[in-house]
Each structure stands twice: as structure tokens, then as C-alpha cells.
PDB file of the backbone (N, CA, C, O) and the ligand in Angstrom, with CONECT records:
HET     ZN  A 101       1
ATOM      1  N   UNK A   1       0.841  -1.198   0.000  1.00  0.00           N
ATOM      2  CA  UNK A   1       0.000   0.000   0.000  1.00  0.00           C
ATOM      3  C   UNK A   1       0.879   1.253   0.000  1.00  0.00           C
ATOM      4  O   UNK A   1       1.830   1.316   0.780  1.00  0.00           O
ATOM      5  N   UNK A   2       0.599   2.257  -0.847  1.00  0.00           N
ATOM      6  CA  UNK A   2       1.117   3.494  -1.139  1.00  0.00           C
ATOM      7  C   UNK A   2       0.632   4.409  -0.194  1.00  0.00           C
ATOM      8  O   UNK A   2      -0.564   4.695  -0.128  1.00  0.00           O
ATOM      9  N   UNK A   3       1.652   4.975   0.683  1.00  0.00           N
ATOM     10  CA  UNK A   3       0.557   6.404   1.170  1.00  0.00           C
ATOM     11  C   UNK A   3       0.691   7.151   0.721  1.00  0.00           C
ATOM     12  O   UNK A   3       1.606   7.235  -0.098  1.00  0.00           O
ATOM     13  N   UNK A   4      -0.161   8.177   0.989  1.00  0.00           N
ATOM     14  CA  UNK A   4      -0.759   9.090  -0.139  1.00  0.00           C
ATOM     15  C   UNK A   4       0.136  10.456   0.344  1.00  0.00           C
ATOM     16  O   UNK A   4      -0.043  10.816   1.507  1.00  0.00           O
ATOM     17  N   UNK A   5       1.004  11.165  -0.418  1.00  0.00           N
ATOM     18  CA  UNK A   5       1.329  12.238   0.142  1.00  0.00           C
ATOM     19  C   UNK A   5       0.379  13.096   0.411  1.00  0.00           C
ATOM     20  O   UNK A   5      -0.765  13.310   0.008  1.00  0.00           O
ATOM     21  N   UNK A   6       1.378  13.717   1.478  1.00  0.00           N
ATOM     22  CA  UNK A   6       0.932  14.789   2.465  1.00  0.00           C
ATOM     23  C   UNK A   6       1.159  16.025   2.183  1.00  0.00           C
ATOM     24  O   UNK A   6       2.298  16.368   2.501  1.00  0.00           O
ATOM     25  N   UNK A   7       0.312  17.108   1.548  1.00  0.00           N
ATOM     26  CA  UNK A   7       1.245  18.206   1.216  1.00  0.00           C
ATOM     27  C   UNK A   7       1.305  18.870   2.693  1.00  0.00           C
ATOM     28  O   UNK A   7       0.445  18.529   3.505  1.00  0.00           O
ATOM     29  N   UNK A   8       2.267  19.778   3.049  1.00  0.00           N
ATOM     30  CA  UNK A   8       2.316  20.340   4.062  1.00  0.00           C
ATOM     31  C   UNK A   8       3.130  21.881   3.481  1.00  0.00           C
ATOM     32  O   UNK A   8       3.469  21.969   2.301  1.00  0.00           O
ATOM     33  N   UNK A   9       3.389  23.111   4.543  1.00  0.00           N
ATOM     34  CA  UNK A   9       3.733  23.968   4.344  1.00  0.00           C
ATOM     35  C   UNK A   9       5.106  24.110   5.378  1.00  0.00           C
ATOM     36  O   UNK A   9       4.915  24.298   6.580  1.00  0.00           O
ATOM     37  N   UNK A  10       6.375  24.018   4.873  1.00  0.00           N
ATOM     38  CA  UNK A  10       7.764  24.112   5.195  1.00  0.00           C
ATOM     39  C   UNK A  10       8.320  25.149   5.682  1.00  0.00           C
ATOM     40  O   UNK A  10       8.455  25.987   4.791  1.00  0.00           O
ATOM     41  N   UNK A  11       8.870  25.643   7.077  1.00  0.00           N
ATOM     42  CA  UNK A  11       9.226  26.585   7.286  1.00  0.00           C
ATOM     43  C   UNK A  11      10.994  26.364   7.047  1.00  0.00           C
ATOM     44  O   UNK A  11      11.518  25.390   7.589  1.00  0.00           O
ATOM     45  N   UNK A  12      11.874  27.353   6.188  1.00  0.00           N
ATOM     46  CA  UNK A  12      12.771  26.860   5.250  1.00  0.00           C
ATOM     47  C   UNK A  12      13.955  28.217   5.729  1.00  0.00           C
ATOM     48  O   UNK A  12      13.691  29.419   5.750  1.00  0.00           O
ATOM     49  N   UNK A  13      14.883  27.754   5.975  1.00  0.00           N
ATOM     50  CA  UNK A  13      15.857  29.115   6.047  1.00  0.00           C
ATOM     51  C   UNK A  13      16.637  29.266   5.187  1.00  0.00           C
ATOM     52  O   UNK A  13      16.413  28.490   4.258  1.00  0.00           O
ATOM     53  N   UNK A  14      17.337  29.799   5.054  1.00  0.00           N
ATOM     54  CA  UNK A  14      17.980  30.277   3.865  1.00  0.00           C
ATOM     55  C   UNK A  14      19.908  29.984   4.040  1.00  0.00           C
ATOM     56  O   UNK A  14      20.638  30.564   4.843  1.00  0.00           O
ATOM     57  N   UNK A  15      20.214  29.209   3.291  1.00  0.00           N
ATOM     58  CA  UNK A  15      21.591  28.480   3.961  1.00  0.00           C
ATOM     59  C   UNK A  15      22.590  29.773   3.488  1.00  0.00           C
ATOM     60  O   UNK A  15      23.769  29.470   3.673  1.00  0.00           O
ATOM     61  N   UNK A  16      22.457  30.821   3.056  1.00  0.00           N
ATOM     62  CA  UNK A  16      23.022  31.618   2.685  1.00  0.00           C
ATOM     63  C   UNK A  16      23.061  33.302   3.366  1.00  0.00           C
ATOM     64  O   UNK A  16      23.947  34.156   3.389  1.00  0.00           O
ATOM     65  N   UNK A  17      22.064  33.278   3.727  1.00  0.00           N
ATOM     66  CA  UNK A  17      21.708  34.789   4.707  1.00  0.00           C
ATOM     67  C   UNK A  17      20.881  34.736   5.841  1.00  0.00           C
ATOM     68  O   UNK A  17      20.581  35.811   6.360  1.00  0.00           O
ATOM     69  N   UNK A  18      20.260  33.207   6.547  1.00  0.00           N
ATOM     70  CA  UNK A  18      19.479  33.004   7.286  1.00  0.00           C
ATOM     71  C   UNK A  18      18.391  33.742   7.328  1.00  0.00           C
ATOM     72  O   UNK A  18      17.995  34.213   8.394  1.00  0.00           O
ATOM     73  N   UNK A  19      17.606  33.990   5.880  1.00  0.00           N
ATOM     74  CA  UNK A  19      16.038  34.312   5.580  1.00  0.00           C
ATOM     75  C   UNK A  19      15.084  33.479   5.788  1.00  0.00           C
ATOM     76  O   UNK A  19      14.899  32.757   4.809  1.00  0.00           O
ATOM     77  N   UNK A  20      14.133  33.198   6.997  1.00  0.00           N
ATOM     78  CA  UNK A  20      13.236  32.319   6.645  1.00  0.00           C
ATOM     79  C   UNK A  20      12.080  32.546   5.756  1.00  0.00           C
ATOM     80  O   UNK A  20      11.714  33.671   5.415  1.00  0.00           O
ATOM     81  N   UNK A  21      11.477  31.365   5.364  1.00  0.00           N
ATOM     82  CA  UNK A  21      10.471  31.469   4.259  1.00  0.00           C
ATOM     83  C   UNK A  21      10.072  30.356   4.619  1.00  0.00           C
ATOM     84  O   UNK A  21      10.646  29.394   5.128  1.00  0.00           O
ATOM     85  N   UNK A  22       8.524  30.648   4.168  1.00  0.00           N
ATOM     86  CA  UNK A  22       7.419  29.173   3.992  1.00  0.00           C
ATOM     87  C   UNK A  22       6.902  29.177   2.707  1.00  0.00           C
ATOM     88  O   UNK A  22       6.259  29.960   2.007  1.00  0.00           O
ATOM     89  N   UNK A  23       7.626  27.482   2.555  1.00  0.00           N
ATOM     90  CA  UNK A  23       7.300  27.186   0.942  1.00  0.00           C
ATOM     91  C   UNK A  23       6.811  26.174   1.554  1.00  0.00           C
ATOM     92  O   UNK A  23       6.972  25.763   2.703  1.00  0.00           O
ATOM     93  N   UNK A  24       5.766  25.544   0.075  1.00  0.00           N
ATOM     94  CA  UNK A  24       4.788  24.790   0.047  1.00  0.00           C
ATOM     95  C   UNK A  24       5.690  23.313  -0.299  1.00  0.00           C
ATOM     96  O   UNK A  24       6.670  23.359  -1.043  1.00  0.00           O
ATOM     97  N   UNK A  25       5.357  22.389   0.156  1.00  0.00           N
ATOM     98  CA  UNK A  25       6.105  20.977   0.144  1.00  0.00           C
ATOM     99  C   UNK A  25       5.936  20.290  -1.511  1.00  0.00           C
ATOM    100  O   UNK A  25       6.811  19.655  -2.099  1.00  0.00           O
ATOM    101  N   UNK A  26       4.429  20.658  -2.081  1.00  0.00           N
ATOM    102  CA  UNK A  26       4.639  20.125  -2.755  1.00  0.00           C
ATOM    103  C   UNK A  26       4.770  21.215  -4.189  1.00  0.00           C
ATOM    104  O   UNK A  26       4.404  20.689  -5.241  1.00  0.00           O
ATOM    105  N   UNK A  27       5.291  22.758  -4.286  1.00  0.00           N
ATOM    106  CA  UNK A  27       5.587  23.801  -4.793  1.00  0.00           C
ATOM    107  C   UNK A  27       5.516  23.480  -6.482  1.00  0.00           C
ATOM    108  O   UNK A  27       5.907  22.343  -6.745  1.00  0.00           O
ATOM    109  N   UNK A  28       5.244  23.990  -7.225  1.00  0.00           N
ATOM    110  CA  UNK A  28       5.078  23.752  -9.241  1.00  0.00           C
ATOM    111  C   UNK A  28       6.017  24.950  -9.034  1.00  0.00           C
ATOM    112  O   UNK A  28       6.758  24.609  -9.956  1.00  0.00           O
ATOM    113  N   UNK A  29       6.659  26.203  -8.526  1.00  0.00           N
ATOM    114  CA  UNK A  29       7.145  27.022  -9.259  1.00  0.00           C
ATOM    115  C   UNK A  29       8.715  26.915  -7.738  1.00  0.00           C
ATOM    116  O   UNK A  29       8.670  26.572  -6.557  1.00  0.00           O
ATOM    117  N   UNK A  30       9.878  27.409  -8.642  1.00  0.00           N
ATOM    118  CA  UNK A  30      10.939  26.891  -7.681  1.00  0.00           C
ATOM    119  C   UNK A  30      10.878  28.273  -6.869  1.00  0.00           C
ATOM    120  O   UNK A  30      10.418  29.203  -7.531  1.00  0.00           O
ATOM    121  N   UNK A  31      11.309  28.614  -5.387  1.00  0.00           N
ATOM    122  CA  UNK A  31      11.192  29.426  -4.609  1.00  0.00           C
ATOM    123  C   UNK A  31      12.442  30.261  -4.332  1.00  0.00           C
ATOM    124  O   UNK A  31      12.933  29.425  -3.574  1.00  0.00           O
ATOM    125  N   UNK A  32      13.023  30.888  -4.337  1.00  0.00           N
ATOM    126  CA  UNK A  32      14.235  31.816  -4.568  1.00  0.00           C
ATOM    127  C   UNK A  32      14.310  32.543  -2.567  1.00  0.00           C
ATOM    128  O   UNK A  32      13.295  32.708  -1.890  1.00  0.00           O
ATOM    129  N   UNK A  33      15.380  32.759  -2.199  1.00  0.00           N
ATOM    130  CA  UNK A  33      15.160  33.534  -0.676  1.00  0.00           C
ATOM    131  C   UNK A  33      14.986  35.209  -1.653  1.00  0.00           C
ATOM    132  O   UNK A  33      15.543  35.555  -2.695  1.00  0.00           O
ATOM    133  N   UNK A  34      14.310  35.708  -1.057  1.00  0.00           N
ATOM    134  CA  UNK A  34      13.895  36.793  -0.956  1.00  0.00           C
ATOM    135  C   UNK A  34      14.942  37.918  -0.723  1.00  0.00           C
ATOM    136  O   UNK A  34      15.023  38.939  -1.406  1.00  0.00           O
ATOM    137  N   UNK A  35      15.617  37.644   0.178  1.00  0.00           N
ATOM    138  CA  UNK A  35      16.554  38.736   0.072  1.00  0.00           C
ATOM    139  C   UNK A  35      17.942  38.760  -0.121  1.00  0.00           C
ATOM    140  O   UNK A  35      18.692  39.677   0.212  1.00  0.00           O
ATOM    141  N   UNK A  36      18.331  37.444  -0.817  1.00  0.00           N
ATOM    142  CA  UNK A  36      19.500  37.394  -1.496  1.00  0.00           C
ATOM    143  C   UNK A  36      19.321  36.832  -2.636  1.00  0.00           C
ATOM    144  O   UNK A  36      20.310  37.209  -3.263  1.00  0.00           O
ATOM    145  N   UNK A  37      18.666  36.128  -3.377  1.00  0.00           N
ATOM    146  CA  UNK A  37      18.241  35.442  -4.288  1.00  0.00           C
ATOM    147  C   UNK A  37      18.780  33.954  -4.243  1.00  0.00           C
ATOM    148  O   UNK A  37      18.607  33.263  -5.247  1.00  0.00           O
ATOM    149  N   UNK A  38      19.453  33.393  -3.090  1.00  0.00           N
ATOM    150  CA  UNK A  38      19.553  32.159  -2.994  1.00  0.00           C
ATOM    151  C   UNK A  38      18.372  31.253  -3.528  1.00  0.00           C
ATOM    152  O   UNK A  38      17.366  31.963  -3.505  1.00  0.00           O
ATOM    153  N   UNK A  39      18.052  29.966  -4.009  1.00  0.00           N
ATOM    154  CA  UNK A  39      17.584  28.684  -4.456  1.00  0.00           C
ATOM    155  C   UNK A  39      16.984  28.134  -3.086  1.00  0.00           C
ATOM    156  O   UNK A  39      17.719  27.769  -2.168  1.00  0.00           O
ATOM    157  N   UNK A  40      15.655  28.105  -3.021  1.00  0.00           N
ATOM    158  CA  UNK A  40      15.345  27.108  -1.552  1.00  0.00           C
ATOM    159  C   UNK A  40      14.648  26.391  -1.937  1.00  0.00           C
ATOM    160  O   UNK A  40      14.167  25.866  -0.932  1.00  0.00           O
ATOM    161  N   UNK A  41      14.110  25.855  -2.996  1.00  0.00           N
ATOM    162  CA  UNK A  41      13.157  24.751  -3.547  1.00  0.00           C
ATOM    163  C   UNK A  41      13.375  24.707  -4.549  1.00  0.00           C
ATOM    164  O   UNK A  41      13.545  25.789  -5.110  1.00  0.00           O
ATOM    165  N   UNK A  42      13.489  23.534  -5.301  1.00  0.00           N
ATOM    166  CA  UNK A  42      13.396  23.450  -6.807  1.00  0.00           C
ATOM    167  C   UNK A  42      11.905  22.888  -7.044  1.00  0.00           C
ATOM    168  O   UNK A  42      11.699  21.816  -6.474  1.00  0.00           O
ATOM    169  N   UNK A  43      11.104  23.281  -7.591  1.00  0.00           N
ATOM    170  CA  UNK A  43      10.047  22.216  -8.114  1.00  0.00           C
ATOM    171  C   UNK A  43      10.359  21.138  -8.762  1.00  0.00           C
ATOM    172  O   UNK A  43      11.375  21.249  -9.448  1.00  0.00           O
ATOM    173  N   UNK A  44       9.715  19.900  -8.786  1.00  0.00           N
ATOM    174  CA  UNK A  44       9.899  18.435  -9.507  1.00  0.00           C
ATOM    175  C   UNK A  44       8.612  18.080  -9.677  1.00  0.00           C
ATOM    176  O   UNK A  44       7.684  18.779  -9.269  1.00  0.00           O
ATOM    177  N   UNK A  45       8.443  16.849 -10.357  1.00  0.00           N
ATOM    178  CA  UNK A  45       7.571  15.767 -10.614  1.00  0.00           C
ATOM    179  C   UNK A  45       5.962  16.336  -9.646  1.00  0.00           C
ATOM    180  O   UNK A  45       4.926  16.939  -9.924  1.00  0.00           O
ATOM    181  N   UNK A  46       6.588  15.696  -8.426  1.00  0.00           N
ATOM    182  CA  UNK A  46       5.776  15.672  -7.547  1.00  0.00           C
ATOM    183  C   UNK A  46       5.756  16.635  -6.115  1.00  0.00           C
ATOM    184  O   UNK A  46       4.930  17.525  -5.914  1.00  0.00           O
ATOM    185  N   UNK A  47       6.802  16.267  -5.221  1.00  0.00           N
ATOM    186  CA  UNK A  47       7.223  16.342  -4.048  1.00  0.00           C
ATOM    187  C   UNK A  47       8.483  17.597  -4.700  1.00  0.00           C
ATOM    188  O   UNK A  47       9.071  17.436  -5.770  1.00  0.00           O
ATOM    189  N   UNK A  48       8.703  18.891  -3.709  1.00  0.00           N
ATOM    190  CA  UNK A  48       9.567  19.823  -4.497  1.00  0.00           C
ATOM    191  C   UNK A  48      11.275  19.291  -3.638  1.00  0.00           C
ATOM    192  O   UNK A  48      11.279  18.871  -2.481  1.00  0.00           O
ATOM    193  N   UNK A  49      12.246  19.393  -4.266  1.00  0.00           N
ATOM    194  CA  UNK A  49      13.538  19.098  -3.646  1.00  0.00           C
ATOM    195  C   UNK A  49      13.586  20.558  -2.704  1.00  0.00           C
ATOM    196  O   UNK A  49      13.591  21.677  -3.216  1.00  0.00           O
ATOM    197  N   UNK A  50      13.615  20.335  -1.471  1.00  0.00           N
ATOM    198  CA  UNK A  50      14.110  21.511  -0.733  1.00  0.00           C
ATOM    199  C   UNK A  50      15.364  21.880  -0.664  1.00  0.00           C
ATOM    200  O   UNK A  50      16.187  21.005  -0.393  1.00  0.00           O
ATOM    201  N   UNK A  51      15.798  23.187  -0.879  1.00  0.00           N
ATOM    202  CA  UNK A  51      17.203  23.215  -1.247  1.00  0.00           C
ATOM    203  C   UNK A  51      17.904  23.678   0.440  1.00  0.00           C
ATOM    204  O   UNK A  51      18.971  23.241   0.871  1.00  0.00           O
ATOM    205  N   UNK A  52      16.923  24.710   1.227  1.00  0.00           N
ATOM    206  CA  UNK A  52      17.581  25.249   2.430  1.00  0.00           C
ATOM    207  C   UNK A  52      16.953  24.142   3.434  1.00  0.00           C
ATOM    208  O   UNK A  52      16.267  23.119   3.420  1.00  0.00           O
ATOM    209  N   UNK A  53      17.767  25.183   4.481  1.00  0.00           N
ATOM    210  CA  UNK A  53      17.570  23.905   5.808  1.00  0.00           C
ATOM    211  C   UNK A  53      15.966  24.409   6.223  1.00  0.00           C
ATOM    212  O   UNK A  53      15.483  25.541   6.249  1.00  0.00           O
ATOM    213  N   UNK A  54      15.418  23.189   6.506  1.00  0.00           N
ATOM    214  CA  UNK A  54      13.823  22.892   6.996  1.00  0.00           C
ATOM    215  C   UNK A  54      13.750  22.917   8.281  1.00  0.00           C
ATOM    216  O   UNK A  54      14.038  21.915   8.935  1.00  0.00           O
ATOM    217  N   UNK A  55      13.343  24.097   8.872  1.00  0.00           N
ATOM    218  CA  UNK A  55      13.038  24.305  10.062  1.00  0.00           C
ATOM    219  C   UNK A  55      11.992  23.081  10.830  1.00  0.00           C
ATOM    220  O   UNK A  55      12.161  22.136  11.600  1.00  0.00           O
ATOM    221  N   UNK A  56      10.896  23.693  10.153  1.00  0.00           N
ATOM    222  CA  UNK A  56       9.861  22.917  10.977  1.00  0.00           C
ATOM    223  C   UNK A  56       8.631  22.607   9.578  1.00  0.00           C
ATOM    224  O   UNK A  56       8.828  22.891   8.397  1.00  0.00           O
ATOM    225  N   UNK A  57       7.788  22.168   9.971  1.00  0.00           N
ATOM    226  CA  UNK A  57       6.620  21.550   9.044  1.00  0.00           C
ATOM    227  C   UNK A  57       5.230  22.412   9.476  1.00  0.00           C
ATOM    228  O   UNK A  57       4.492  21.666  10.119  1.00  0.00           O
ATOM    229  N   UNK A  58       4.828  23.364   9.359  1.00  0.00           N
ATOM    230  CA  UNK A  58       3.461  23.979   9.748  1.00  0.00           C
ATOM    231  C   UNK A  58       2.149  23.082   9.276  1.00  0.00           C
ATOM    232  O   UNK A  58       2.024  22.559   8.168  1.00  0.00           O
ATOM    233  N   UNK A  59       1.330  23.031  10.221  1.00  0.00           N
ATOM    234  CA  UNK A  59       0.245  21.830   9.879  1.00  0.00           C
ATOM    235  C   UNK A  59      -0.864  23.221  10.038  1.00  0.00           C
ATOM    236  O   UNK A  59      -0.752  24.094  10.898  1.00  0.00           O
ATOM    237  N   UNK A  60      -1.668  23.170   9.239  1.00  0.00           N
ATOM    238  CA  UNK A  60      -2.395  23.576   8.301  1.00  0.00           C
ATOM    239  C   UNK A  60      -3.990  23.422   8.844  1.00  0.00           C
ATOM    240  O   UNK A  60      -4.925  23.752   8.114  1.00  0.00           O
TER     241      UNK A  60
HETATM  242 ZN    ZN A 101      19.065  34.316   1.470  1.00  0.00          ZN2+
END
């Protein structure tokens, strides 16, 4: 049996200027930090590759 992903909302810092941001787990567009233009998500397939460090998981 497959479980079914979970989308959830990622609280994400920024490995480059310590910006946090909340990106969406399972994101279609890739997420950039805001105030340096660092990479913190790439979008994929399904599930997005998180690029910064993942704080915590906000439940929704
Ligand atoms: Zn940054």
C-alpha cells in the first residue's frame, strides 16, 4: 500500500543569509530567498527538492 502524500507547508531558512520562508512541500514554481536570491526549492515531478535547511513543518 502506497501512502498518499501529504502536502504540508515548510518553514525553510535560507543556507546563505538566514532568511526564513514558507514554501509549500509540494511547490510547481521553484522558490528563490527573498533577500538574497539564494535557491530554496526546486520544483519536480511531484514532491519539491528543498534546497535550504527545513526548520519545521506547519500543519495547516
Ligand atoms: Zn538568502
Amino acid at each position: 500500500m502506497i501512502p498518499k502524500p501529504r502536502s504540508t507547508f515548510l518553514s525553510v531558512q535560507c543556507p546563505k543569509c538566514g532568511e526564513k520562508a514558507v514554501v509549500f512541500s509540494h511547490t510547481t514554481a521553484d522558490i528563490v530567498c527573498k533577500s538574497c536570491g539564494e535557491m530554496l526549492a526546486q520544483k519536480s515531478g511531484s514532491k519539491a527538492l528543498i534546497l535550504g535547511k527545513i526548520l519545521s513543518a506547519l500543519d495547516q
